[in-house]
N, C-alpha and C positions, 0 to 999 in steps of 0.2 A: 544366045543367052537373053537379048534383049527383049523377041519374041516370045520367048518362052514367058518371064516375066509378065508381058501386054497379054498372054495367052489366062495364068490365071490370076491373073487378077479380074479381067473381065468375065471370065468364069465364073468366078466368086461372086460378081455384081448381078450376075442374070439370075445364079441360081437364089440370091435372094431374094430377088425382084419377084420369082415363082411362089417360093415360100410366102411370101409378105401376101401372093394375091386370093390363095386359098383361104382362106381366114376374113378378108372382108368382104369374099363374098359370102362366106358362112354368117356371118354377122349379118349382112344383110336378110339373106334367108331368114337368120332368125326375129328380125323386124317385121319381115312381113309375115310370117305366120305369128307373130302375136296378136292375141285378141286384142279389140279395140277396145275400149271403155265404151263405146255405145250400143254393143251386142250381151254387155254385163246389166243394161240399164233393168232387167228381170230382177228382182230382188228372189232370192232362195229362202226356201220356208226352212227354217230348222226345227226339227222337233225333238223333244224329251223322253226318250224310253227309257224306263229306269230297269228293265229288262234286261236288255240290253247294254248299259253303259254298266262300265265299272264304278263298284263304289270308290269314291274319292275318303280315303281316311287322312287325319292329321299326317303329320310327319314325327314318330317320338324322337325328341330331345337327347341329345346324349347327355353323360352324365357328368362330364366336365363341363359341360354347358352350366349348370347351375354354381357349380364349386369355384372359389376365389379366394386371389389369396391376397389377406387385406393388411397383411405386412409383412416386412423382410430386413432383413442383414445378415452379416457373413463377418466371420473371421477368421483368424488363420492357426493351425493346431500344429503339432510335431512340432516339426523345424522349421514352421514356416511353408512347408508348402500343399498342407493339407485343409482344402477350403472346409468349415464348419459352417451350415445354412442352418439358417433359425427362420422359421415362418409360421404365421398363423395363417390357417383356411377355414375358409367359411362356405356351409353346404343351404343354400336356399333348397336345394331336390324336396322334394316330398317322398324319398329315400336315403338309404343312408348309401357312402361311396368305398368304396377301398380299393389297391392295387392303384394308387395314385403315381402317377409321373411326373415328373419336373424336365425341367431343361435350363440350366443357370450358363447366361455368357460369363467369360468375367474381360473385364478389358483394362487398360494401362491408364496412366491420372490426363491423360489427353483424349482419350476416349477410343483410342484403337483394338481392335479385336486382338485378343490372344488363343483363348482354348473355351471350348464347350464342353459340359459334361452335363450327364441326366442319371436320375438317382428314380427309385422306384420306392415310393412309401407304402409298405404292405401293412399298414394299418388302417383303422375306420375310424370317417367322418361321419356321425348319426345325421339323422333327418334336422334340419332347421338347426344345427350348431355348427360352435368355432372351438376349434384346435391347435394347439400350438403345439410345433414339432422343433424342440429342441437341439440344437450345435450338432447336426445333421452332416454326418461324411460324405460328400459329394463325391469326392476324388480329390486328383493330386491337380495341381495349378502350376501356373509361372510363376515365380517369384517377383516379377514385376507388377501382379495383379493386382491394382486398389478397387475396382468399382466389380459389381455383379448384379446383374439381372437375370432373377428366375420368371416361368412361367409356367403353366399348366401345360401339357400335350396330351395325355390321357388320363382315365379311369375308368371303371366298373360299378356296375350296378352291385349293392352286397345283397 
């Protein structure tokens, strides 16, 4: 038993000691075939063919990029457990926006998470105005819920 034992365990030690040796010498390999910084001392000419290269265009903007929402609060409807969102938004685009999405946390008077919900405004914000969307049914909440934070998550060009 006791051989067996001394058998692997020192099995186990050589055949790391193998594994461990492949690898630096691979690393070394890959030391010495690296270029040196003094066979780089050629400076590369690069040239401009506009033939050839792709045109570079902007990147367009999505359309919640310009839309914000420059204020908020909530209260509670039914029995208490139906959050009502009141927000205005404001559309800087130089279009108008609709199929708006939200996402409101709400959380307890200590600040811990309870429940998320997102509500889809299928109305329109015109180019360069503000809107206010009144006692807005989000969904159903904890009845623990004091505080809410909504945000943008999407929209569309109209």
């Amino acid at each position: 038993m006791a051989g067996a034992g001394a058998w692997v365990l020192l099995s186990g030690c050589v055949s790391i000691a193998a594994e461990s040796e492949p690898a630096s010498q691979a690393a070394a390999a890959a030391i010495e075939s690296a270029p040196s910084p003094a066979s780089d001392a050629v400076p590369r000419e690069s040239s401009f063919d506009p033939a050839t290269t792709e045109a570079i265009a902007p990147e367009p903007t999505a359309p919640v990029d310009g839309l914000k929402i420059s204020s908020q609060s909530w209260r509670r409807g039914g029995l208490g457990s139906r959050a009502l969102v009141t927000i205005t938004l404001r559309n800087i685009n130089e279009y108008a926006v609709k199929d708006i999405e939200i996402a409101c946390a709400f959380a307890r008077r200590d600040g811990s998470h309870l429940t998320d919900r997102r509500h889809i405004i299928h109305d329109t914000v015109n180019t360069k105005s503000r809107r206010v969307f009144a006692r807005m049914h989000v969904g159903f909440v904890n009845v623990n819920a004091n505080k809410a934070k909504c945000s943008l998550v999407t929209a569309s060009r109209f």
